[in-house]
C-alpha positions as CSV (number, residue, x, y, z in Angstrom):
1,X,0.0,0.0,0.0
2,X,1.3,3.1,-1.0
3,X,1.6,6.0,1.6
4,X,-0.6,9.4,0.8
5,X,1.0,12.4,1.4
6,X,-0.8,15.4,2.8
7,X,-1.6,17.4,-0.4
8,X,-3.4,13.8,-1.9
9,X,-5.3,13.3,1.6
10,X,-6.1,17.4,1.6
11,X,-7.9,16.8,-1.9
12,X,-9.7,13.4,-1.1
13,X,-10.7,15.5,1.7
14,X,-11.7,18.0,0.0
15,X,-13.8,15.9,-2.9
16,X,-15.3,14.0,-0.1
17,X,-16.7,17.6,1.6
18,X,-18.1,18.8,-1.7
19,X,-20.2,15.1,-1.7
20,X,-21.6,15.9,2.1
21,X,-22.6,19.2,1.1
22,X,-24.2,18.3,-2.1
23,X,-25.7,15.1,-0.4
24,X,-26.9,17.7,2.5
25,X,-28.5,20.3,-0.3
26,X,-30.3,16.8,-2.0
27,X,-31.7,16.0,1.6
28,X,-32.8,19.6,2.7
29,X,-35.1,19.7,-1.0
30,X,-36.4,16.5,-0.5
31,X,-37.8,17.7,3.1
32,X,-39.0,21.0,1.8
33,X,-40.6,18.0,-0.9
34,X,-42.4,16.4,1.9
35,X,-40.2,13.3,1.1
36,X,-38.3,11.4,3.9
37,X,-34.9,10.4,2.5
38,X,-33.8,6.6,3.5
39,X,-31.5,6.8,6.8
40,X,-29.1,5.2,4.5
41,X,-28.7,8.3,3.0
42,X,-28.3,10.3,6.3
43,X,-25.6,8.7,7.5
44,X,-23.9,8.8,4.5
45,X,-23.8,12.3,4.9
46,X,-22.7,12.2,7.9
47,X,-19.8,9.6,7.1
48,X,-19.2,11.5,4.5
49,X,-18.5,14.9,6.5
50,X,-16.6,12.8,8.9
51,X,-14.0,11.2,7.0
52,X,-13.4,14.7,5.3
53,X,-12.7,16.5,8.5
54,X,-10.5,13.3,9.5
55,X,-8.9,14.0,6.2
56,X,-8.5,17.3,6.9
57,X,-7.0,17.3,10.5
58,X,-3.2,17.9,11.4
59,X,-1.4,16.4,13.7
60,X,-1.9,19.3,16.3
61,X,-4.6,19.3,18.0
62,X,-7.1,22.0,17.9
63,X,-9.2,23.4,21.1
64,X,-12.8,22.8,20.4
65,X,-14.0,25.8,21.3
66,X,-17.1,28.1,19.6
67,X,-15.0,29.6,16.4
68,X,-16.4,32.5,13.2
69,X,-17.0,29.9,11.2
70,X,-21.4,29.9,11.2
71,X,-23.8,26.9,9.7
72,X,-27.2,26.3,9.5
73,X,-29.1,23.4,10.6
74,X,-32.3,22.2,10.4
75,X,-34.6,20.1,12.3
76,X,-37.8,19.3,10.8
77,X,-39.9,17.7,13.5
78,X,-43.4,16.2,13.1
79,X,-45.8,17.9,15.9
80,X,-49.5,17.9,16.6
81,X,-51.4,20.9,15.7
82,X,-51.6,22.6,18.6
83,X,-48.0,22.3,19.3
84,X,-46.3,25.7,19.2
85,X,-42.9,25.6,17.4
86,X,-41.5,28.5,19.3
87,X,-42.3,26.7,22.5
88,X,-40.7,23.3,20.9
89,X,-37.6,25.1,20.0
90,X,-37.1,26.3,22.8
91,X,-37.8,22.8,24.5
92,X,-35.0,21.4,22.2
93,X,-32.6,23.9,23.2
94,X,-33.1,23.0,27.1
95,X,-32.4,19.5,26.3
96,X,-29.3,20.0,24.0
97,X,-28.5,22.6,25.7
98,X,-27.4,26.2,24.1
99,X,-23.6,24.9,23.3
100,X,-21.5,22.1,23.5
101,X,-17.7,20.7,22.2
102,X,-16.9,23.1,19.2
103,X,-20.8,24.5,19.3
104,X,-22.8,27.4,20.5
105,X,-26.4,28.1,19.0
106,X,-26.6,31.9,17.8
107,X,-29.7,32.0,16.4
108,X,-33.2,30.2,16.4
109,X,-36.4,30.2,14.2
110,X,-39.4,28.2,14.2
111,X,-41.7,28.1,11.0
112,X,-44.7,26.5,10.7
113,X,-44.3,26.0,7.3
114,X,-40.8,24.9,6.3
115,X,-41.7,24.9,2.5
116,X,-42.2,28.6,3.1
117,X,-38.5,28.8,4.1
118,X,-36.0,30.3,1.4
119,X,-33.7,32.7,1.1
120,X,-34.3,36.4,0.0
121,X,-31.4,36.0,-2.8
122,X,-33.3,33.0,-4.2
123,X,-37.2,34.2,-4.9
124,X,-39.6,31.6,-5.4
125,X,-40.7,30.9,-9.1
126,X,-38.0,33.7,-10.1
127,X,-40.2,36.5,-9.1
128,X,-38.3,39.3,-7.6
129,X,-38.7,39.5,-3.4
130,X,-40.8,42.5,-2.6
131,X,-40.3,42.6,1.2
């Protein structure tokens, strides 16, 4: 077996990022489709993302503290009508807490309808956003 060196592991890593995120876009559509993508599929992602940060790391190791960088994530939870998704968010933030190893939470939204989510650069049905 032939030894990588860190410029062939930096560009696996770096092909193997550009499939989570692309793999992460494909499963974000399909829940603002109303379609559940197989778990195989979400933990490929996640393997995916994994093994890329592993290919990424250098031998030092970093503190895992809060850094600039910023992500969103999404949970899209199933909840009975009268549920208020304020009030749930704010439930799943006492239970995960507000920040973790490497984490902090800046920001939270709840929507009642997530296919009304988008972003202001990206109208729906290329009409221009009149807000």
């Amino acid at each position: 077996m032939r030894h990588s060196n860190p410029t062939q592991r930096r560009e696996l890593g770096d092909t193997l990022a550009d499939l989570a995120d692309q793999t992460a876009i494909a499963i974000a559509r399909a829940a603002a489709l109303g379609i559940q993508p197989p778990a195989a599929v979400l933990l490929a992602e996640r393997d995916l993302a994994g093994w890329a940060r592993a290919l990424h790391a250098t031998s030092a190791a970093r503190p895992r503290t809060p850094g600039t960088r910023e992500v969103l994530l999404a949970l899209l939870v199933t909840v009975a009508d009268d549920r208020d998704p304020a009030a749930l968010a704010e439930a799943v933030l006492r239970t995960a807490g507000r920040a973790g190893q490497g984490w902090r939470v800046t920001h939270v939204t709840a929507a009642v309808d997530p296919t009304r989510l988008r972003s202001p650069a990206t109208p729906a049905n290329g009409e221009e956003d009149r807000r």
